[in-house]
C-alpha positions as CSV (number, residue, x, y, z in Angstrom):
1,X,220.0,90.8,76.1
2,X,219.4,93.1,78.8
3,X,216.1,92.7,78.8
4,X,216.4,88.7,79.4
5,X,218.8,89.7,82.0
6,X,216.4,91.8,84.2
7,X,213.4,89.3,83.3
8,X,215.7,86.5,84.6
9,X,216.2,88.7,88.1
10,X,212.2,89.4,88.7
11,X,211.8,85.6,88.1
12,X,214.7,84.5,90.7
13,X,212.8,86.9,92.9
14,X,209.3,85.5,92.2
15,X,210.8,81.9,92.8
16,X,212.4,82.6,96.1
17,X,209.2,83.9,97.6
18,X,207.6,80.9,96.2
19,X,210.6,78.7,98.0
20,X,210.4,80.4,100.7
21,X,206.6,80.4,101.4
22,X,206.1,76.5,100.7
23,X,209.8,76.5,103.7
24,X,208.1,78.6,106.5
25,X,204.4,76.1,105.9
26,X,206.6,73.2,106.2
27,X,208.5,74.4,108.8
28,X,205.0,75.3,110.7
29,X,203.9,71.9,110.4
30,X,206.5,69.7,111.4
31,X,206.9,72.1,114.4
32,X,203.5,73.3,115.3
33,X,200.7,71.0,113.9
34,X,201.5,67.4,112.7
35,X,202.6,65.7,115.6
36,X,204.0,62.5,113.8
37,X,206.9,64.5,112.2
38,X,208.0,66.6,115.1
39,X,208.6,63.5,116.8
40,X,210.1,61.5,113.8
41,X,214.2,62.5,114.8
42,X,216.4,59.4,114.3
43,X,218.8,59.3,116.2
44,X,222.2,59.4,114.9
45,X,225.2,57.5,115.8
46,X,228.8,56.7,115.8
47,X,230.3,53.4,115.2
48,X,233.9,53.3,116.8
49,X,236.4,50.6,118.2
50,X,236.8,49.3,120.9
51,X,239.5,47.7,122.9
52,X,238.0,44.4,125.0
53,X,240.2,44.3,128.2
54,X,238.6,41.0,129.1
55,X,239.0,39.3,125.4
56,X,241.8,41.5,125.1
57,X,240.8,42.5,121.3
58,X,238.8,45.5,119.4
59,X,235.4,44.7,119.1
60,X,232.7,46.8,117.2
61,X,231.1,49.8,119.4
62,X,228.7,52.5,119.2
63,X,226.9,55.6,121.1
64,X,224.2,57.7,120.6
65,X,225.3,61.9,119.6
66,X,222.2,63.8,118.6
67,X,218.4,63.4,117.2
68,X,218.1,65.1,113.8
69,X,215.2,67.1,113.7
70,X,213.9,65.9,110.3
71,X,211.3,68.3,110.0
72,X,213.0,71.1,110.5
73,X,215.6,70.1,108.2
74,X,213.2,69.4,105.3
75,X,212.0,73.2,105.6
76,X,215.6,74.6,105.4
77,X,216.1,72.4,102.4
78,X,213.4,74.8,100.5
79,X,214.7,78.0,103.0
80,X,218.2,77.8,101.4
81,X,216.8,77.3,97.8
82,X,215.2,80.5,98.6
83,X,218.0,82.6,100.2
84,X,220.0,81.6,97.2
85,X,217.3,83.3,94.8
86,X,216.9,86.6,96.9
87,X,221.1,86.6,96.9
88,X,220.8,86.9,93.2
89,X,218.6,89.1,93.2
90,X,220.5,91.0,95.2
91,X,223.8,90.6,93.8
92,X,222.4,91.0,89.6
93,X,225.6,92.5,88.6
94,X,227.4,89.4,89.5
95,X,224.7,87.1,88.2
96,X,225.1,89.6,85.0
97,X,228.5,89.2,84.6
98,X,228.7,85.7,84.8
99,X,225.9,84.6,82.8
100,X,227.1,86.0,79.9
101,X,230.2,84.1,80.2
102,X,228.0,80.8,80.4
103,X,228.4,80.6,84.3
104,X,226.1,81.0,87.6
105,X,227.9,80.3,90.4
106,X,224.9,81.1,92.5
107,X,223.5,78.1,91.4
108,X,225.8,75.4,91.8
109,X,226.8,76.2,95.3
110,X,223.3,76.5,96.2
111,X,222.5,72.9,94.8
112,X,225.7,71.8,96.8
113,X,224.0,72.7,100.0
114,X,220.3,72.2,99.3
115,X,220.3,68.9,97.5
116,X,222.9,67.2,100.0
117,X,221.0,68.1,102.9
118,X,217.9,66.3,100.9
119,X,219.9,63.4,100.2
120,X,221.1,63.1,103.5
121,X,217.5,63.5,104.7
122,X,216.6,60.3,101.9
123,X,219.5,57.7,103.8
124,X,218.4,58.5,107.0
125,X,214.6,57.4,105.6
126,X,216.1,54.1,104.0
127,X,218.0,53.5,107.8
128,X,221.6,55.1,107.2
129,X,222.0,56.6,110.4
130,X,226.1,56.6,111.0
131,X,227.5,60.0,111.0
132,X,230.3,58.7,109.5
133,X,228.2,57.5,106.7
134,X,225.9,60.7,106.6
135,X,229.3,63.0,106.2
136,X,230.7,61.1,103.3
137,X,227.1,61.8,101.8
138,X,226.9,65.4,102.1
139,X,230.8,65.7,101.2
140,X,230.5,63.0,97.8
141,X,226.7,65.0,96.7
142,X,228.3,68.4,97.1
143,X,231.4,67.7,94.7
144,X,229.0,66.2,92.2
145,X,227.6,69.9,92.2
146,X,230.6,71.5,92.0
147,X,231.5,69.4,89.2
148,X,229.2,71.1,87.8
149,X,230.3,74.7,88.3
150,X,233.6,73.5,86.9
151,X,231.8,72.3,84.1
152,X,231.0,76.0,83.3
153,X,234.3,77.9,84.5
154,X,236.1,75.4,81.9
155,X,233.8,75.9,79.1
156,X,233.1,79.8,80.1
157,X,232.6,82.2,77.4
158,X,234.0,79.5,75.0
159,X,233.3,79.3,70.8
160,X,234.8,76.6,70.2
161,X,232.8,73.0,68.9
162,X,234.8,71.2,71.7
163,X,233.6,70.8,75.2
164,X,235.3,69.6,77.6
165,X,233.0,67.2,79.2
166,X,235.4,65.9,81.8
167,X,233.9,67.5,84.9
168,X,230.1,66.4,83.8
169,X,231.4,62.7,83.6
170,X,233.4,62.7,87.2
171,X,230.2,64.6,88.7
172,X,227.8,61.9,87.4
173,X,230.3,59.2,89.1
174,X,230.2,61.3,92.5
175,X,226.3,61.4,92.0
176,X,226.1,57.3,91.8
177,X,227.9,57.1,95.3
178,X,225.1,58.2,97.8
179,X,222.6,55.8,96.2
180,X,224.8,53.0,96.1
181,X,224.5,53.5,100.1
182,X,220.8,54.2,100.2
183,X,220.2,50.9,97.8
184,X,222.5,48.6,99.7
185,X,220.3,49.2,102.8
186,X,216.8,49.7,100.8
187,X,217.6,45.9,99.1
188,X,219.6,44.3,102.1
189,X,216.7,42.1,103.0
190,X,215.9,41.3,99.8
191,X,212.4,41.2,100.5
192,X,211.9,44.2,98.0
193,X,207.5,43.3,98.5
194,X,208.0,44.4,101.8
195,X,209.8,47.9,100.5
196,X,207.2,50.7,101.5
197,X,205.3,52.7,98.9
198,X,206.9,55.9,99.7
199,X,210.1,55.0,99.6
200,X,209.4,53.6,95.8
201,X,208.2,57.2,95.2
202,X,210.9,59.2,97.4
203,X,213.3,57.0,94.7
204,X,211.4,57.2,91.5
205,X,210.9,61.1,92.0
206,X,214.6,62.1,93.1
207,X,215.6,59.6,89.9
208,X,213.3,61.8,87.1
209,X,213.3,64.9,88.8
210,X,217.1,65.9,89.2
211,X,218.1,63.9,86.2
212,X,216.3,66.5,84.4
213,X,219.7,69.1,85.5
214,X,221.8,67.3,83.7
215,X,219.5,67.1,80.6
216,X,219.1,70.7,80.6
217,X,223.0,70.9,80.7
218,X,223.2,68.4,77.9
219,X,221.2,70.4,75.7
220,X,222.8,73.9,76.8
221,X,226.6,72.3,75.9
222,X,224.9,70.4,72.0
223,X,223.4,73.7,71.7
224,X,219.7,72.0,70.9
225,X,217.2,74.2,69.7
226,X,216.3,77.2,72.4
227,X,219.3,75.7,74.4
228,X,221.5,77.9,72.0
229,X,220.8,80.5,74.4
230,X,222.4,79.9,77.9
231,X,219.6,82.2,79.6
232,X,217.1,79.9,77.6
233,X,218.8,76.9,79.6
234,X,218.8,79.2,83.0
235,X,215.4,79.5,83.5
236,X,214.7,75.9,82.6
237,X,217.1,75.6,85.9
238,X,215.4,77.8,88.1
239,X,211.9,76.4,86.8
240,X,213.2,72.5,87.1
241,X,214.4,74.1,90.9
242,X,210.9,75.2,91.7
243,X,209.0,71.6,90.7
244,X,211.3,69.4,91.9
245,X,212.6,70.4,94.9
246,X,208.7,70.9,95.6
247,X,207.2,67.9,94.7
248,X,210.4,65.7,96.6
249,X,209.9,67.8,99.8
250,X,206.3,67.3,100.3
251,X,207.5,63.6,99.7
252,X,210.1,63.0,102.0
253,X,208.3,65.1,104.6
254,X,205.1,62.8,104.9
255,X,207.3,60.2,103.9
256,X,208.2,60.9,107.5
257,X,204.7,59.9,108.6
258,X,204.6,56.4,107.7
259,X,205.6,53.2,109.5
């Protein structure tokens, strides 16, 4: 067991350099070197009443508050990922502790930052560019991850056959919300020919990649096979972490290059 345990804290370190190197590349070229996403910020907005004095009623209003630097953002989605391995490694008596009780905390408040800022990033490709509508996002993606860490505290160090599945199911719900927004506004023409190709793969990837977590969680809860061993199902985490957040962020970022 201990030798799993200080296997599993060379790999978290061997990831984060690996997050963190493909985060300061990105970062270099969407500052530095590829024009077309240093200048791709949208601009983001808030949609307010108003009160007409000539029509004397509330009509629909809006202003301008900030460009998002899109680039920059994409990078930190990778920098966190990283900072979140190297805290592990850095806090391994923690990680210990709680992995032998069938938790990582680490993890899921990691995922609650890193994969809301992606799918943030993702509605404000498909044209969702109310802050209103960008906070509910980050807020709804985030509780699907801590769903997830509840998941574990309620089923922590447990024996029993029974697993309370509760939290998996109302964190699957939260993780339909954000894509109900993204599809309304991907399909809201209806002319789904004229949908670009990168936005088919942006959707296809996110879809196969991070259903994958909850597979692996699946099979850690039935107990399939290697999945009999939580660690087993931990490094298929930080492994799934690596490839897909890869693969989506090189997506999204040049998806940031096209018309």
């Amino acid at each position: 067991m201990k030798e799993k345990l200080l296997k599993l804290k060379k790999f978290n370190l061997i990831m984060g350099f690996l997050h963190l190197a493909q985060g300061l590349i990105m970062l270099f070229l969407s500052t530095s070197v590829i024009q077309a996403i240093s200048e791709f910020q949208p601009t983001i907005q808030l949609f307010y009443l108003e009160f007409n004095t000539v029509t004397r009623s509330l009509e629909n209003a809006s202003r301008e508050l900030f460009q998002l630097p899109f680039g920059v953002l994409v990078a930190s989605f990778l920098l966190v990922s990283a900072l979140a391995h190297f805290l592990i490694y850095s806090k391994s008596k923690t990680y210990f502790r709680d992995l032998e009780q069938g938790i990582n905390k680490f993890r899921w408040f990691e995922y609650a930052i890193s994969s809301s800022i992606m799918i943030v990033l993702i509605a404000t490709l498909f044209g969702i560019h109310d802050l209103a509508s960008l906070v509910l996002i980050f807020i709804v993606n985030a509780a699907m991850n801590l769903f997830g860490l509840d998941m574990e505290l309620l089923n922590a160090g447990t024996k029993k056959e029974k697993v309370n599945w509760g939290p998996f199911i109302w964190g699957s719900i939260a993780g339909i919300a954000p894509w109900i927004a993204i599809f309304l506004y991907m399909f809201g023409t209806g002319n789904f020919d004229m949908v670009p190709w990168f936005v088919w793969a942006i959707v296809g990837t996110y879809f196969i990649a991070f259903n994958t977590f909850p597979i692996n969680m699946i099979l850690q809860y039935k107990k399939v096979g290697k999945w009999k061993d939580y660690l087993y199902g931990e490094r298929v985490y930080i492994v799934l972490s690596l490839v897909a957040k890869s693969i989506l962020a090189w997506l999204v970022l040049f998806g940031a290059m096209q018309p």
